[in-house]
N, C-alpha and C positions, 0 to 999 in steps of 0.2 A: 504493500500500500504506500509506503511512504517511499518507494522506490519509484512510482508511478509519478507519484508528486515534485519528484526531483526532477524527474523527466518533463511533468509539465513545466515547470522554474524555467529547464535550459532553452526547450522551446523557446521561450520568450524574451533568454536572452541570448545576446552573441557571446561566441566564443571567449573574446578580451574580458569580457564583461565576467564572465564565468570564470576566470584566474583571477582577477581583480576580487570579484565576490571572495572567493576562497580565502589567498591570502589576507587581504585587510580582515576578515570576520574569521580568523582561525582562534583567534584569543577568547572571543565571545562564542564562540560554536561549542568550545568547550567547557564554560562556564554554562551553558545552556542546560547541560545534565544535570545541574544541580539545583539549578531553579525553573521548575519546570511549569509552576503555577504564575509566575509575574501576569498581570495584566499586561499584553503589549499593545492592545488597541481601544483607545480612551474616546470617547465621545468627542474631545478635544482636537485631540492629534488628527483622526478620522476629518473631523472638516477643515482641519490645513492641509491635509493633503488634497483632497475634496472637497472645492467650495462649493460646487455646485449639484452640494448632493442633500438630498430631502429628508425629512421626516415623518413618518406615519405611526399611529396607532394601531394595534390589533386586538381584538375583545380577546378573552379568555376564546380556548376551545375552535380559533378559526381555522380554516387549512389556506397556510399562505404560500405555498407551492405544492403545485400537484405532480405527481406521476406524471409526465408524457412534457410538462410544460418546457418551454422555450423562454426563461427567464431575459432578460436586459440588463437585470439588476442586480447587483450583489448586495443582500442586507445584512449589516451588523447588527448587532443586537447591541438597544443601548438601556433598556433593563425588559426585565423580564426572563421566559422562558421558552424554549422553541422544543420540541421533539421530532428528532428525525427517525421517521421507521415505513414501513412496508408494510404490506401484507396478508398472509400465508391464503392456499387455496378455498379457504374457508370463508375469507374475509375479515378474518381474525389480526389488529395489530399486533405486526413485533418491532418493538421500540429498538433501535439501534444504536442512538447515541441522546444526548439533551445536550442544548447550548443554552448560555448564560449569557450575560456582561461580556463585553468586550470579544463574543465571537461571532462569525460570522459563514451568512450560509445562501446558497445551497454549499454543502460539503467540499465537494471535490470538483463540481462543475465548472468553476473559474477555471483551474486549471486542465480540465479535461478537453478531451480533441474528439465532445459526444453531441448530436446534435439534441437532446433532450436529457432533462432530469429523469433519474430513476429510483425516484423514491419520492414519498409527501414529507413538508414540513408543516409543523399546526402549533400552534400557541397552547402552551400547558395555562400559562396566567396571560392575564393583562400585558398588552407588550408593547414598546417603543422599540422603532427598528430606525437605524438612518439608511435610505438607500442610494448608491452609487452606482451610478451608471457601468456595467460589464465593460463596456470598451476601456472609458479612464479607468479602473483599476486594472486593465492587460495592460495600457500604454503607461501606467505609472511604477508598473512591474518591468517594464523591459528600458523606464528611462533610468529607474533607481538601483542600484547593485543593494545597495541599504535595506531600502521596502522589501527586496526580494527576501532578504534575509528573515527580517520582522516576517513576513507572510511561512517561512518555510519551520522560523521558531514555533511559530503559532501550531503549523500542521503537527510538527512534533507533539509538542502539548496534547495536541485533540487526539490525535493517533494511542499517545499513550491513555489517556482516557477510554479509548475506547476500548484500548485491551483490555482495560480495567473492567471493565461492563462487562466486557463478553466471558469473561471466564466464569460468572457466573450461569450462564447456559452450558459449561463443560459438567456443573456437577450433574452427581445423579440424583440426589437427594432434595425433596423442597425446601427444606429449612438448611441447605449447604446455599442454596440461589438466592436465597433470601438476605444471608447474612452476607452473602458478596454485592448482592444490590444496596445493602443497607451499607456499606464500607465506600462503594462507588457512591455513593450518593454524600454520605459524611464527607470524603474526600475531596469533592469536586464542586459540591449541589448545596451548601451548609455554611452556617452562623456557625463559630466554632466559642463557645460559652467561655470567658474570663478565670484563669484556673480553676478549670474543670474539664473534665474528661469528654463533657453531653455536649452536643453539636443540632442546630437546629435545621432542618432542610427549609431551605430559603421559597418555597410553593410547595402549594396546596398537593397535598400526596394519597391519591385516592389506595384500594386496592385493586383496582383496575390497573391502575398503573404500574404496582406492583406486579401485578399477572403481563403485560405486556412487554415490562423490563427483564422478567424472567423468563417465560417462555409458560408459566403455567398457567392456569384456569383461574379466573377469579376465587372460587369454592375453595381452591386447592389453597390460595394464600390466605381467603379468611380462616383455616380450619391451624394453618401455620404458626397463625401466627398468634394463638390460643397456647401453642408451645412455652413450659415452663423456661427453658432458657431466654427463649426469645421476649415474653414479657418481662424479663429482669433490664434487658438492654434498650427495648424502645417505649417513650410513651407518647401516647397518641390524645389527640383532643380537637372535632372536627377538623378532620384535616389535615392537622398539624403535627408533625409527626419529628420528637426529637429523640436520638441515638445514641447512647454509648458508648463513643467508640474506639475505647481500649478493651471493652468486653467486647466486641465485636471480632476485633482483630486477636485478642486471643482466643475465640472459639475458631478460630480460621486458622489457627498453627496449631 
């Protein structure tokens, strides 16, 4: 995946452009593994690079790219929540990834050589998006060796988020997917409480969502998550659902 995303980068730029990249950001390329969470794109910075880029609203629950579309615009998100997922032949969603603050989507599209999105994005909350125009962000990639960089930091970030996610579909167990959605979510998706361990997920966390983050059935997570271990690490209150997550991560080792 994230070899794919190199590939689009070079695409878009030349060759000098591509040793230049390298060397000047070899000091920062490395310091990169270590700081994998920075926010690198501010609502701020996003319209100095882009002045001529808009802002809209999205209600809770709307689908703001679909399957098959032919996007123009590349949206940031400047709060709120996005879910990217598909699917299955049932008609059943499966959640892929969620984006937050400071990310931005469709996914992979920007960089891709596809003539259509392959996959919906929909708003979990209330959302503020800035959108930029597809063209100015491909021509502000192949003018800036820097942005390229910022954009391929960012992929990194998201990529490893989403390993993070999915390996909670490798377990076998509900309550093993659970406690790995509930870790990806503390991780990525969370208030992280003032010395304390509990971490609060920043939206509204149905069990639906839960079943679509995992791969199970709704039933299957309510029935889950009546689990003695699992009530000691989350608590729940319309919605509101805060974690754990040192007991999380040691029922996970």
């Amino acid at each position: 995946m994230l070899v794919t995303l190199v590939y689009g980068l070079c695409g878009l730029l030349s060759v000098r452009r591509i040793i230049q990249f390298v060397l000047w950001q070899l000091p920062k390329i490395c310091d990169m593994c270590h700081n994998k969470n920075v926010k690198i794109f501010t609502a701020a910075s996003i319209k100095r690079s882009f002045p001529s880029a808009i802002e809209r609203v999205y209600e809770a629950g709307q689908v703001v790219v679909y399957h098959g579309d032919k996007p123009d615009h590349v949206m940031f998100i400047k709060s709120g929540a996005v879910k990217f997922y598909d699917t299955d032949v049932d008609g059943n969603e499966k959640i892929l990834h969620i984006g937050s603050t400071g990310s931005f989507f469709p996914l992979f599209f920007p960089l891709e050589d596809k003539d259509a999105v392959d996959a919906f994005y929909a708003t979990i909350t209330k959302t503020e998006v800035i959108m930029v125009p597809l063209s100015e962000f491909r021509d502000h990639i192949r003018a800036s060796a820097d942005y390229s960089f910022q954009v391929l930091r960012w992929y990194v970030q998201e990529v490893d988020h989403i390993v993070l996610r999915l390996k909670s579909m490798e377990k076998s167990s509900a309550k093993q997917r659970l406690l790995h959605a509930f870790y990806y979510l503390c991780s990525e998706h969370a208030v992280h409480k003032v010395n304390s361990t509990w971490c609060k997920v920043n939206f509204p966390l149905t069990q639906q969502i839960l079943a679509d983050l995992t791969g199970l059935t709704r039933e299957t997570v309510n029935v889950t998550l009546k689990d003695t271990d699992i009530q000691r690490l989350v608590k729940t209150k319309h919605q509101v659902y805060e974690i754990n997550e040192a007991k999380v991560r040691a029922l996970l080792h």
